[in-house]
Structure formats: C-alpha cells, structure tokens
C-alpha positions as CSV (number, residue, x, y, z in Angstrom):
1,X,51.0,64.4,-18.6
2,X,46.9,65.2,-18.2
3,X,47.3,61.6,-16.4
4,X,50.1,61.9,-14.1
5,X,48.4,65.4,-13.0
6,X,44.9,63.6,-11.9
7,X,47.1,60.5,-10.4
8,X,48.9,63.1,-8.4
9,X,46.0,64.8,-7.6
10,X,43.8,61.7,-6.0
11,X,47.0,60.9,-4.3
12,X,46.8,64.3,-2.4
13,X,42.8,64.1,-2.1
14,X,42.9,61.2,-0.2
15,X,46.5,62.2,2.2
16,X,44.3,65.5,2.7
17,X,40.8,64.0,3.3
18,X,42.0,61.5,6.7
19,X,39.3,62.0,9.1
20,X,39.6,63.6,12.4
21,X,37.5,61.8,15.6
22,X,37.8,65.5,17.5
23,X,34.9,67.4,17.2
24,X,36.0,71.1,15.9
25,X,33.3,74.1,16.3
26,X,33.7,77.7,15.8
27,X,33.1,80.4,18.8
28,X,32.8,82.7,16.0
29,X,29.1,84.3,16.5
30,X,28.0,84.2,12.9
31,X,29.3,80.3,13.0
32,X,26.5,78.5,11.9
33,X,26.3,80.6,8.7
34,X,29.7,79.9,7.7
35,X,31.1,76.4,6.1
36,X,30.6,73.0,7.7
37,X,33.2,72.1,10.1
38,X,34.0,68.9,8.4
39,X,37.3,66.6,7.8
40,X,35.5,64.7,5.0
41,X,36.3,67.2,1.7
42,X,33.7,68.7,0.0
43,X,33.6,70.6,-3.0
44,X,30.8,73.2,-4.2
45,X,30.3,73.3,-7.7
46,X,29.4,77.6,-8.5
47,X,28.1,78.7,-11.9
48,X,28.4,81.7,-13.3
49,X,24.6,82.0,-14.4
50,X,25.2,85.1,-16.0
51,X,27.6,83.5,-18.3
52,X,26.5,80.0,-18.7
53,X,29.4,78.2,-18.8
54,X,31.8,79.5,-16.7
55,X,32.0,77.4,-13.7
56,X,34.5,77.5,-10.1
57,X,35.2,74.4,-7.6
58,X,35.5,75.4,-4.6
59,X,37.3,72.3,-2.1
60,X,36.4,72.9,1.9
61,X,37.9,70.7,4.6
62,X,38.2,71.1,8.2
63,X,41.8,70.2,10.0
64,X,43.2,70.2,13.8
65,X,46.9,70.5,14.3
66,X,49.5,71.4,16.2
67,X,48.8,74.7,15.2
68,X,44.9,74.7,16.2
69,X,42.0,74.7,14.2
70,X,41.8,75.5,10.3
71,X,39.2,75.6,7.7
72,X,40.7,75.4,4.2
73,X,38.6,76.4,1.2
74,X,41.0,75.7,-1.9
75,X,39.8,77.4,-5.3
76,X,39.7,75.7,-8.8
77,X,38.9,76.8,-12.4
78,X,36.8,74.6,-14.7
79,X,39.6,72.6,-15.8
80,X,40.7,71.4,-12.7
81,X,43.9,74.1,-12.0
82,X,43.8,74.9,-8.5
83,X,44.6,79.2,-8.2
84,X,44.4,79.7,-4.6
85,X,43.7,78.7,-1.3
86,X,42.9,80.2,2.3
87,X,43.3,78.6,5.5
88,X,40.6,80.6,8.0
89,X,41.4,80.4,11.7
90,X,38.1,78.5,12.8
91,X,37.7,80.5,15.9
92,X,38.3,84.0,14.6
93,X,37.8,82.8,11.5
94,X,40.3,85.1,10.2
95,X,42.9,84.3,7.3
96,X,45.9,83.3,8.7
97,X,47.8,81.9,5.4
98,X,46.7,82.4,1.9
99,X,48.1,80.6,-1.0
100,X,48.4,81.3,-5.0
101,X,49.5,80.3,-8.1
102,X,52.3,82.4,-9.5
103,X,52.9,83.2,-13.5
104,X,54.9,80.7,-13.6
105,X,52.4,78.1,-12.3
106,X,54.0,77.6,-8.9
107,X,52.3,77.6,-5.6
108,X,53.7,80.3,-3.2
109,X,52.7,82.1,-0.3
110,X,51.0,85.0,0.4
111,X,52.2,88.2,2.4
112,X,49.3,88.7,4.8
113,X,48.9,92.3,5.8
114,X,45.2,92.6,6.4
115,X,43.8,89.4,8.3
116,X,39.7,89.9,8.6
117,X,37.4,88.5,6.3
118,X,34.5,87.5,8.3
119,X,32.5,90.2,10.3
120,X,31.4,89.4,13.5
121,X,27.8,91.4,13.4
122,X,26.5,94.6,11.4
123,X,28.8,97.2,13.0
124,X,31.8,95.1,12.1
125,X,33.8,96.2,9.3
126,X,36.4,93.2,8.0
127,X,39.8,94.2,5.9
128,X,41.3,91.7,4.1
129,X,44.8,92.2,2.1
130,X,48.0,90.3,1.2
131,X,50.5,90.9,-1.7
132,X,51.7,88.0,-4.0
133,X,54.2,88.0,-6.9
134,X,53.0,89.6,-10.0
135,X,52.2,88.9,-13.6
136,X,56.9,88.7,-13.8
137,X,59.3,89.2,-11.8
138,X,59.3,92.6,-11.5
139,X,55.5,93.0,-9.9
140,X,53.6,91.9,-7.4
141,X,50.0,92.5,-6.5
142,X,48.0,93.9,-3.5
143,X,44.5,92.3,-3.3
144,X,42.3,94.0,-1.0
145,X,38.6,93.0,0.7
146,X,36.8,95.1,2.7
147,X,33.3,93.8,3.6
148,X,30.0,95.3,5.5
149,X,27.6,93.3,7.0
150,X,24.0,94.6,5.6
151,X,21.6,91.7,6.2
152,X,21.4,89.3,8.9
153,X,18.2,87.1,8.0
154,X,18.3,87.6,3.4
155,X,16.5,84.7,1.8
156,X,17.7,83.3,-1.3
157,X,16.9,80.4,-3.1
158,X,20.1,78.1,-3.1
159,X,19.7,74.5,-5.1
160,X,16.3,74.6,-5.5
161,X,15.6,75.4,-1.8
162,X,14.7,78.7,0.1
163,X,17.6,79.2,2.5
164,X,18.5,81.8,5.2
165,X,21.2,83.6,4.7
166,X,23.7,87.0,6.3
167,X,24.5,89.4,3.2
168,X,27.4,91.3,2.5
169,X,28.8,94.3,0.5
170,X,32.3,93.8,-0.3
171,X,34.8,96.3,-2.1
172,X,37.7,94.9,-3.9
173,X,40.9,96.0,-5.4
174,X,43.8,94.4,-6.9
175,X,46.8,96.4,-7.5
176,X,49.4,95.9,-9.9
177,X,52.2,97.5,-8.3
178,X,56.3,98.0,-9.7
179,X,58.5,98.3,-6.7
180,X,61.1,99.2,-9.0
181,X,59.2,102.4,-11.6
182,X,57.3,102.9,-8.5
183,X,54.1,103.0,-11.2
184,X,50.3,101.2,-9.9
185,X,47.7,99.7,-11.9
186,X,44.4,99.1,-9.8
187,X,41.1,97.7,-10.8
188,X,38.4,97.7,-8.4
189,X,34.8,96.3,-8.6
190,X,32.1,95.8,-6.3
191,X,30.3,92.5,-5.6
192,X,27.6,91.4,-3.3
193,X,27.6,88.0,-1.5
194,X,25.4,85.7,0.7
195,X,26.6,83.1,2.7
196,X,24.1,80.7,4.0
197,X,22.8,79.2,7.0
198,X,24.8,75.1,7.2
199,X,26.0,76.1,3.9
200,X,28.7,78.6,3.7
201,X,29.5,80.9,0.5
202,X,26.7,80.4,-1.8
203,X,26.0,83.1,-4.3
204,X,27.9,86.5,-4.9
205,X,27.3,89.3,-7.8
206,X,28.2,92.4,-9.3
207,X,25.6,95.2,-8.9
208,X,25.0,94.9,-12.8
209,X,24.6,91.2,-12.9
210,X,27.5,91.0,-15.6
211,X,29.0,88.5,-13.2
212,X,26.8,86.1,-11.0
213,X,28.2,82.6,-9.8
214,X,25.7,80.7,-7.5
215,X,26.1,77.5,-5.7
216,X,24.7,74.6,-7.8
217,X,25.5,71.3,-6.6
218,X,27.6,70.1,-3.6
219,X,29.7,67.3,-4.7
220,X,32.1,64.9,-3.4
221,X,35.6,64.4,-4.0
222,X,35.0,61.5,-6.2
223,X,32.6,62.8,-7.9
224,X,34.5,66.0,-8.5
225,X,37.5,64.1,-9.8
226,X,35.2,62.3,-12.2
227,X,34.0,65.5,-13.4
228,X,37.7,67.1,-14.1
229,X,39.5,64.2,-15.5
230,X,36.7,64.3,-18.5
C-alpha cells in the first residue's frame, strides 16, 4: 500500500511539474518578497526548531490556465500526507480556492468567505476565512487569518544567510462549530511570520517560542520524494 501511494504520488509530481514557456509575474507590490514564480516544483523543507523533530513540506509551483495565473503552495506533514493546499491568484495574490483533507482522509474543498491573505503595504489589513467539514459529519470548521503588516525591511538569518525580509502579525482562530446544537469551540493563537525577499514564507513563531518552524533547506521534487519514501 506504502508503495502504490509513492508510485501514485511521482506519477502526479511529474503531470503537475510540465513546464510553462510564458513568463508569469505578479503586479502585486510586495511581489518580490513573495514565492518564486516558477513551473519547476519546489519544496521548502521547515523545522520546527523549537521542537526538534517536527518537520512541514511545503510544495510551490507556478501555473497559467484558462483561468489565469495561480501559485499553488500544497502543505505536507513529515510523513508525506498532504493536509491542504492554496491556490493564490498571482496578481492579487489572494486565495481563490483552498483545499483540505477531511476526517475521513478525503480531499475536498473549501468554502471561501474571506479571500485576503497578502497585504499590499503597512496600512493594509488582510482577512482570510473559509469553512471545511469538521472532525464528523456533524461539524465543520471556520479558520480565520487576519494579518498586519509591521515591518517592511526585518532581517533574519534564513539557511545560513542574512536575508531581507516584510514581517507580519497574524491572529488566528479555528472554530469548531455544530450547525445542528448551534454550540462553538474556538482556539485562537498568535504567530509572527517573515516572508523573505526571492524566497517566500520562511520562518513564523508564537510570541512564546513554544512553536518556531524556519525554513531549512529548499529541495527538489526528487529529492523530496527520496526523503518521504524512507
């Protein structure tokens, strides 16, 4: 079973991964801090350096359809199990579809009700929110972003290099809501997060530390797959 999953899994890396001979930009102002516009997959290996062990893959790959221009940055766990993916508008570059991975391990689609993720400058104030089915049948959660640009020139040191970078404050819930008792659940947590300059997303933390993932390697797809199937 392990085995058919990876075989279906290259299978898709390489449908996904065609190249594209049209150049795509972004008109988005804070572009260039954002992820490289690429058709090639790449996929940015984050540590949890507060934890040790805990690791994320993060898989980014530009597209142009009939639908326009889309960056996709798909999220995996250590083992491999993808959980969700967003598909950014590369203009705007707001979310216009979001993806997750149900309780029942099925892929299914996000209801978008808050589209803005990426300010455009320090008065901009972004809201983020879509609802997706639940921990059973009967629930369904509310995630919400909302994210403040505070620094436009931060310097952090990303794999071993001093790198440029636009800080942001971002306040997060995730409600656990019954449509049918009518009863909520919310937990909410604050995190801060720097995206750098050529780079994209490369470190974010909670005020206390307790969780800190940072960018540690930039790998390809082979070379993620190699990693995965071990």
């Amino acid at each position: 079973m392990i085995k058919f999953f990876f075989t279906f899994l290259c299978i898709l890396m390489i449908l996904s991964s065609c190249s594209f001979n049209t150049e795509i930009k972004s008109s988005h102002p804070l572009a260039d801090y954002f992820y490289p516009l690429d058709s090639i997959p790449k996929v940015y290996l984050y540590r949890d350096v507060a934890n040790g062990l805990e690791e994320e893959f993060h898989r980014i790959y530009s597209i142009k359809d009939d639908e326009g221009k889309h960056l996709i940055v798909e999220r995996y766990v250590s083992d491999g199990r993808i959980v969700e993916a967003l598909n950014y508008n590369i203009d705007s570059l707001d979310i216009q579809d979001h993806m997750v991975v149900n309780f029942r391990q099925e892929k299914t689609k996000a209801l978008l009700y808050k589209t803005k993720l990426f300010p455009f400058d320090k008065d901009d104030h972004t809201w983020f929110a879509s609802k997706f089915p639940g921990i059973n049948d009967s629930t369904v959660f509310l995630r919400e972003v909302k994210r403040n640009l505070v620094n436009l020139s931060a310097l952090r040191s990303v794999m071993e290099k001093k790198v440029i970078c636009i800080e942001f404050n971002d306040y997060l819930r995730q409600t656990l809501i019954n449509p049918f008792t009518e009863k909520e659940a919310s937990i909410e947590a604050t995190m801060i997060t720097f995206f750098g300059k050529g780079l994209g997303l490369v470190e974010w933390y909670s005020p206390n530390r307790k969780i800190h993932f940072r960018l540690e390697q930039i790998l390809t797809q082979d070379e993620w797959l190699k990693i995965i199937s071990h």
